[in-house]
C-alpha positions as CSV (number, residue, x, y, z in Angstrom):
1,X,67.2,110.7,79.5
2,X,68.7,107.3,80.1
3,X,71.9,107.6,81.4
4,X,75.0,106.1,79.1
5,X,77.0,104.2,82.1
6,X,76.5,103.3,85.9
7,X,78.7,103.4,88.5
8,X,77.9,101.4,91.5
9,X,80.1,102.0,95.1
10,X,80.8,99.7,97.6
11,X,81.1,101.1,100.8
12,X,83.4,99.7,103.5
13,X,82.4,97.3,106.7
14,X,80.3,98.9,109.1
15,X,79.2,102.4,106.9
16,X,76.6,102.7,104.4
17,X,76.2,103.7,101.1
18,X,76.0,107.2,102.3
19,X,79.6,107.2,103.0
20,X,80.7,107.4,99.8
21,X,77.8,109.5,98.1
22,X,79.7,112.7,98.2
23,X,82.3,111.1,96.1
24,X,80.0,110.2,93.8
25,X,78.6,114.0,94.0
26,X,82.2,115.0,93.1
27,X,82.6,113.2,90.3
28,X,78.6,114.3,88.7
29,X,80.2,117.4,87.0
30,X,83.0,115.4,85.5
31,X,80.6,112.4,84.4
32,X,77.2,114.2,83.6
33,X,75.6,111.4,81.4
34,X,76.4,108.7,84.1
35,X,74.0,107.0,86.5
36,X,75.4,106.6,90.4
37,X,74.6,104.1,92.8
38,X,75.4,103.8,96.7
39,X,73.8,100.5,97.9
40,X,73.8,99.3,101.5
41,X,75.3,96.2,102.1
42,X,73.4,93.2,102.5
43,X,74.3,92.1,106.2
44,X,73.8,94.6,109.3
45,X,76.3,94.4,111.9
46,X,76.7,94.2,115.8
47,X,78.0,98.5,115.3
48,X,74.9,100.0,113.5
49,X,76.2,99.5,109.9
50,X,76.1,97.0,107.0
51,X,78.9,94.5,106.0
52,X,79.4,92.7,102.7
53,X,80.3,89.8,104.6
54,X,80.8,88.6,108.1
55,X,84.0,89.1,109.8
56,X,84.1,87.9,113.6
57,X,88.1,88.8,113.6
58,X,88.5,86.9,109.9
59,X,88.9,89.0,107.8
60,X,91.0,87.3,105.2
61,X,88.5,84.2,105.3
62,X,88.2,83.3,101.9
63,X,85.2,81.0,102.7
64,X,83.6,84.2,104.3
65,X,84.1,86.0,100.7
66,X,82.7,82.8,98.9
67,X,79.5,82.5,101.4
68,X,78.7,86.3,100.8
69,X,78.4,86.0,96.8
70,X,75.1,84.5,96.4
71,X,73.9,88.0,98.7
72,X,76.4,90.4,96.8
73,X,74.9,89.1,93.7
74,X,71.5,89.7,94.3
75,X,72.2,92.9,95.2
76,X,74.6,94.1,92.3
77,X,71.0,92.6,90.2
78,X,68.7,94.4,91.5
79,X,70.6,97.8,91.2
80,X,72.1,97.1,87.3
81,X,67.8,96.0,86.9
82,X,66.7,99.0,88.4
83,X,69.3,101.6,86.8
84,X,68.3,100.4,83.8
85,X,71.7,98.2,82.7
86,X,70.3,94.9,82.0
87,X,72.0,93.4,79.0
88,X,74.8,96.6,79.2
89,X,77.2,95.3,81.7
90,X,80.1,96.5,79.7
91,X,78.8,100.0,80.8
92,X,78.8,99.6,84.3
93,X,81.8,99.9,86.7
94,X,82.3,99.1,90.3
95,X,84.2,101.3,92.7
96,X,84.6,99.8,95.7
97,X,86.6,100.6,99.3
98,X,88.0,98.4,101.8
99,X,85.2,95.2,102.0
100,X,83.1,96.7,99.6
101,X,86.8,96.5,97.5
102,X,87.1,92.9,98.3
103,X,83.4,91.6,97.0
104,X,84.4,93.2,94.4
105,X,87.4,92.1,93.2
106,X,86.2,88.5,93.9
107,X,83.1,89.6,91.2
108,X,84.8,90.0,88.8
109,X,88.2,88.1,89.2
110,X,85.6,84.9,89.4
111,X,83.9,85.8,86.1
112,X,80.7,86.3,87.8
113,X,80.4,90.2,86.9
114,X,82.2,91.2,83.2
115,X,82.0,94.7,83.8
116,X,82.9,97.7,82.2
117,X,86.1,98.9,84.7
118,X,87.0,97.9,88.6
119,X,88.3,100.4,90.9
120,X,89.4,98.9,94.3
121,X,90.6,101.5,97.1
122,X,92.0,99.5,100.0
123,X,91.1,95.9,99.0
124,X,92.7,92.7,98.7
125,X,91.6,89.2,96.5
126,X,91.8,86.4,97.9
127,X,94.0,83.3,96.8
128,X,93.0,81.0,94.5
129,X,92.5,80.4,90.7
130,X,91.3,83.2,89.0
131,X,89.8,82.5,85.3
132,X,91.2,83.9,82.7
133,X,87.6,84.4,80.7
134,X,87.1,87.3,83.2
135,X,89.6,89.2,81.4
136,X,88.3,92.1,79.7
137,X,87.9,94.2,82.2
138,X,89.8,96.9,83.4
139,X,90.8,97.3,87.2
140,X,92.8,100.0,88.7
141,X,93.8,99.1,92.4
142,X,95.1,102.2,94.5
143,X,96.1,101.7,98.1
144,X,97.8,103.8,100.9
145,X,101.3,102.7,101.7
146,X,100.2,103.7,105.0
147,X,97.5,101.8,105.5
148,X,97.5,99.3,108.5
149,X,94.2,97.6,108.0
150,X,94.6,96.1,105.2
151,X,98.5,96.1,104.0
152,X,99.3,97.3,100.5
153,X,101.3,94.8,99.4
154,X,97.9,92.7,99.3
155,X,96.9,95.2,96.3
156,X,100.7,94.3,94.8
157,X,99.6,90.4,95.2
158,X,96.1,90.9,93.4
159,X,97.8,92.7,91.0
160,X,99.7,89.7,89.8
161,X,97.1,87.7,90.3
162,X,95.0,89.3,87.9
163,X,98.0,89.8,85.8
164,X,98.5,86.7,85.3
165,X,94.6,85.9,84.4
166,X,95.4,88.4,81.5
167,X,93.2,91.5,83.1
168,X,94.7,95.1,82.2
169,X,95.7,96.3,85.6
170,X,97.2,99.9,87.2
171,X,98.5,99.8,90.5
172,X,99.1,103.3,92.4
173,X,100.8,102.7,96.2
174,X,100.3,105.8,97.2
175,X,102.7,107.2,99.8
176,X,102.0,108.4,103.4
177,X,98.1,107.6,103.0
178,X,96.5,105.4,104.8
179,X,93.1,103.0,105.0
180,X,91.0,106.0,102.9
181,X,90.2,107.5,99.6
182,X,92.9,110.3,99.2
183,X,91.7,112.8,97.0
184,X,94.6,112.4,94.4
185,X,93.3,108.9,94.6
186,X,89.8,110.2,93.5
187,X,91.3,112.0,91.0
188,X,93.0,109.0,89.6
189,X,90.1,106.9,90.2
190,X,87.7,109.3,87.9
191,X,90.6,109.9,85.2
192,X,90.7,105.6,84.8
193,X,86.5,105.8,84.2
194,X,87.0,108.4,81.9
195,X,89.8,106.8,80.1
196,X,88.1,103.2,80.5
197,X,85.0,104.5,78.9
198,X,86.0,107.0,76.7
199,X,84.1,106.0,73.3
């Protein structure tokens, strides 16, 4: 049976896409006709893992971000091809964590990827213009008040950003939680794809 919608996660720098399959296992029972994807990133790095893109102690590089699209696209291709999505990106959805939260954010706040819904745990966007023909897409951010990798008030300044470039946008700050996926944040996050896809 070809599955109605595809969620693809983005882990975090230095994990793999194992990290998050058993939140994607978690949400199977809730989301029985979807399609779930855990890709590695692109780029290994000097601890064993995969990154998204290169950090070297710069994190918030925006030129790093911008240097790691042509890779992040490629990737995000050859999973929508082989899931079966081509031509159905309004059914697909990105959840992403920490850098996997940041390529993705920059996907779709550039236009590149007009996707179905956004969730970013832990992630930022970088500054700069972001087109408003990217628009239609949904995007909840959540992010641990807590968290002291990457502060949450850099969720609060996407938020405007993408605000302001007309995207539909829910922010949840949640209290003493740090650099993680809570599981009230999980529950929130699968509530929003529900609600987002609900037809």
């Amino acid at each position: 049976m070809t599955a109605s919608h595809l969620i693809i996660f983005l882990h975090g720098i230095g994990a793999s896409g194992e990290q998050l399959a058993p939140l994607a296992s978690s949400w199977r029972a809730h989301l029985p006709d979807f399609a779930f994807a855990t890709p590695d990133a692109p780029v290994r790095n000097s601890y064993g893992g995969h990154q998204w893109f290169k950090v070297d102690g710069m994190q918030l590089d925006p030129g790093r971000i911008r240097q790691a699209r042509e890779a992040f696209d490629r990737k995000i291709r050859d999973v929508v091809s082989r899931e079966g999505f081509d031509g159905r990106l309004d059914h697909v959805a990105f959840v992403g964590v920490s850098q996997g939260a940041i390529v993705a954010l920059d996907g779709v706040a550039s236009a590149r990827w007009k996707i179905g819904a956004l969730v970013a745990f832990s992630g930022l966007l970088p500054p700069g213009p972001v087109p408003p023909d990217g628009g239609r897409t949904p995007v909840l951010l959540i992010h641990g008040a807590d968290d002291r990798t990457i502060p949450s008030a850099a969720s609060t300044i996407a938020a405007g950003q993408l605000r302001s470039a007309g995207f539909r946008v829910e922010l949840d700050v949640e209290p003493r939680v740090g650099h993680t996926i809570s599981t009230t944040g999980a529950g929130k996050a699968l509530a929003f794809l529900q609600s987002a896809f609900r037809r």
